[in-house]
C-alpha positions as CSV (number, residue, x, y, z in Angstrom):
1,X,-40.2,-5.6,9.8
2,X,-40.0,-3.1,12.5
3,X,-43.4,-1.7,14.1
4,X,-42.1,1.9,14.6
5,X,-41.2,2.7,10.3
6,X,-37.5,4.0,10.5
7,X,-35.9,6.8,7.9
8,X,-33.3,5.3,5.9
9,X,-30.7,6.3,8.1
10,X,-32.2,4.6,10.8
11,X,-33.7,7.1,13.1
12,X,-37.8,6.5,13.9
13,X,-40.3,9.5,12.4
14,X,-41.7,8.8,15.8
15,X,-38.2,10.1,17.7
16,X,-37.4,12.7,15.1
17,X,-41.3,13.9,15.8
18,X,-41.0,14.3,19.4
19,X,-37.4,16.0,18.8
20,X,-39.3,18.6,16.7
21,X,-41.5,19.3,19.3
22,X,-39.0,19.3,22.3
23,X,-36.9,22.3,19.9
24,X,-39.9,24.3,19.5
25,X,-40.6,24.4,23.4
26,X,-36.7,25.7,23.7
27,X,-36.7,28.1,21.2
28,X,-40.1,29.3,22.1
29,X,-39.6,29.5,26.1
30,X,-36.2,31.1,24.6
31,X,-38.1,33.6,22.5
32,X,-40.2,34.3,25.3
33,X,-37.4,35.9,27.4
34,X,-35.7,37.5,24.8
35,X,-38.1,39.8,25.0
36,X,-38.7,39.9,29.2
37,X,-35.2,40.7,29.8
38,X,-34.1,42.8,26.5
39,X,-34.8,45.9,28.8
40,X,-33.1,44.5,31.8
41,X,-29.8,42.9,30.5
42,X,-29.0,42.8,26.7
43,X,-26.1,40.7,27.0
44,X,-28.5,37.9,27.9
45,X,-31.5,38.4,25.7
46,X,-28.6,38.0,22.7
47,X,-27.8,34.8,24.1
48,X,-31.6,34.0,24.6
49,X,-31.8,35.0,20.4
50,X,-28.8,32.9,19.5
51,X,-30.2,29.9,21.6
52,X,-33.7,30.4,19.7
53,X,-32.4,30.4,16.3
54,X,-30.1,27.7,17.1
55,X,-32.5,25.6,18.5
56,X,-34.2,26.1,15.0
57,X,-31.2,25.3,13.1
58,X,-31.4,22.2,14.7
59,X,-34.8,21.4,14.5
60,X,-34.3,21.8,10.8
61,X,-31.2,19.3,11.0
62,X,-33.9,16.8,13.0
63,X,-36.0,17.1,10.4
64,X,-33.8,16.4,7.6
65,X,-32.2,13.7,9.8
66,X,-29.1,15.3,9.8
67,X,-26.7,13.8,12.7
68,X,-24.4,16.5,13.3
69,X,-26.3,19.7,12.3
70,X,-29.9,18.4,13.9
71,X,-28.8,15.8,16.7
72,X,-25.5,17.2,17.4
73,X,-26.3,20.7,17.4
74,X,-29.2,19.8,19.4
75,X,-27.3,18.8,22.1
76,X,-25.4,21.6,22.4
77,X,-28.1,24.4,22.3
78,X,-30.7,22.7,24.6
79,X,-27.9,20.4,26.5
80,X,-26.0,24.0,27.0
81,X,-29.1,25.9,28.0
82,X,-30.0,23.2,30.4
83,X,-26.7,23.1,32.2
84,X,-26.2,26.5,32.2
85,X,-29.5,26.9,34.0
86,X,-28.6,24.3,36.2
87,X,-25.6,25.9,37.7
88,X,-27.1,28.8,38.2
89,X,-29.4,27.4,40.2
90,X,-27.6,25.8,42.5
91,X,-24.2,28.3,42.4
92,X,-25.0,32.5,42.7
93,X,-20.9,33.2,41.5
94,X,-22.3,31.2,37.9
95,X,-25.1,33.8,38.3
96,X,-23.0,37.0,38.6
97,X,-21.0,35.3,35.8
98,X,-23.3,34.9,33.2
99,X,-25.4,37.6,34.3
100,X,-22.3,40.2,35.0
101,X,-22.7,43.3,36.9
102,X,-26.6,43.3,35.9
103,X,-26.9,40.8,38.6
104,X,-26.6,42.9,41.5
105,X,-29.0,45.5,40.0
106,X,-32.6,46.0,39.7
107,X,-33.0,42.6,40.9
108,X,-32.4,40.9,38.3
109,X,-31.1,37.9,40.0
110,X,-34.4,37.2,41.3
111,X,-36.0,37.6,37.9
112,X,-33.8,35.7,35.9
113,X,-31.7,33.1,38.3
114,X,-33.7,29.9,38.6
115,X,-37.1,32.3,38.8
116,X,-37.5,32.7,35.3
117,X,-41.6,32.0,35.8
118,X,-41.3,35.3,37.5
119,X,-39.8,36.6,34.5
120,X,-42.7,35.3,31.9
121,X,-45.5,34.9,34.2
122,X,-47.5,37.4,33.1
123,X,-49.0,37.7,29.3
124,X,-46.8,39.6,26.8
125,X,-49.9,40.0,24.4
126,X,-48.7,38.1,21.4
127,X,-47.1,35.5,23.4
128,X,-48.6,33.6,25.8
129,X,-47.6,33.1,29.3
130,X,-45.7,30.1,30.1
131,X,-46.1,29.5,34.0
132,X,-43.6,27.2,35.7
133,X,-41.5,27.9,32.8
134,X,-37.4,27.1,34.5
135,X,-38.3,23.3,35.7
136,X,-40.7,23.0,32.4
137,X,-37.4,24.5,30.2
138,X,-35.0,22.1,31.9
139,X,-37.6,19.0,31.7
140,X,-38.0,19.7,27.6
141,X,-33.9,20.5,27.0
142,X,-32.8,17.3,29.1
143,X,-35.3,15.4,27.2
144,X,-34.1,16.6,24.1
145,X,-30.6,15.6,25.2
146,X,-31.7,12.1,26.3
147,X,-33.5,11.5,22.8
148,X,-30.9,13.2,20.6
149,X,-28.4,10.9,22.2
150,X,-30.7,7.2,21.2
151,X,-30.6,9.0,18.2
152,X,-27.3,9.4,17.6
153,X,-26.4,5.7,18.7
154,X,-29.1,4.6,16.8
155,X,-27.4,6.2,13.7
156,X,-24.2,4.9,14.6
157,X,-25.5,1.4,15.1
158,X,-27.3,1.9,11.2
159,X,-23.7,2.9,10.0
160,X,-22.3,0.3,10.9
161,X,-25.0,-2.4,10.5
162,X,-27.2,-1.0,7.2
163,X,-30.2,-2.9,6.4
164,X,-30.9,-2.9,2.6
């Protein structure tokens, strides 16, 4: 008997647990700027929404265990977020890309590329501030990546191999 009890399709409560809690950071950090940069550039606080309510969606799909709608999906909203953020980071044309013509005005590029703890330093009243919050964001969707992928092998491996 395994020390770590397992769901019956294999995945630990243990991993699906610290899943949930790696999907509430995204969509929270994600819910956070939604509301920073609605004013600024609404283009990108839609995608901010959409990656908060898909980050949901997926924590949902964790939490039924579901490999394609909570692992899966996952991957793509924090793995997407993650990646996105990182080339803007390190490449300013992926900035004025995803950022369009906003970039170049008001300085937004400062606020949003790779500076996003300027962005939700400060309070918002209902929501607290998050400081550090771009390396903290990439830390929690990376990990989510790197567990929802265990995951998934894990419920390949139980596919093929079922214990009764």
């Amino acid at each position: 008997m395994a020390s770590v009890e397992t769901t019956k399709t294999g995945t630990s409560i243990v991993t699906r647990l610290v899943a949930v809690i790696l999907l509430l950071g995204v969509s929270y950090i994600h819910l956070v700027l939604i509301f920073k940069v609605m004013g600024i550039n609404h283009t990108l606080a839609i995608l901010f929404m959409l990656n908060t309510v898909g980050a949901i969606v997926a924590l949902i799909g964790v939490l039924r265990d579901a490999r394609w709608m909570g692992w899966g999906f996952g991957i793509v909203m924090a793995g997407g977020a993650a990646l996105i953020r990182t080339a803007m980071n390190s490449s300013p044309s992926v900035t004025a890309f995803v950022m369009g013509k906003m970039s170049k005005i008001h300085g937004v590029d400062h606020a949003i590329h790779g500076h996003a703890t300027s962005v939700i330093h400060k309070s918002m009243g209902f929501l607290p501030a998050i400081p550090n919050a771009d390396p903290v964001s990439l830390v929690i969707e990376y990990a989510f990546v790197i567990i929802a992928i265990f995951a998934l092998i894990s419920l390949s491996r139980h596919q093929q191999h079922p214990m009764n």
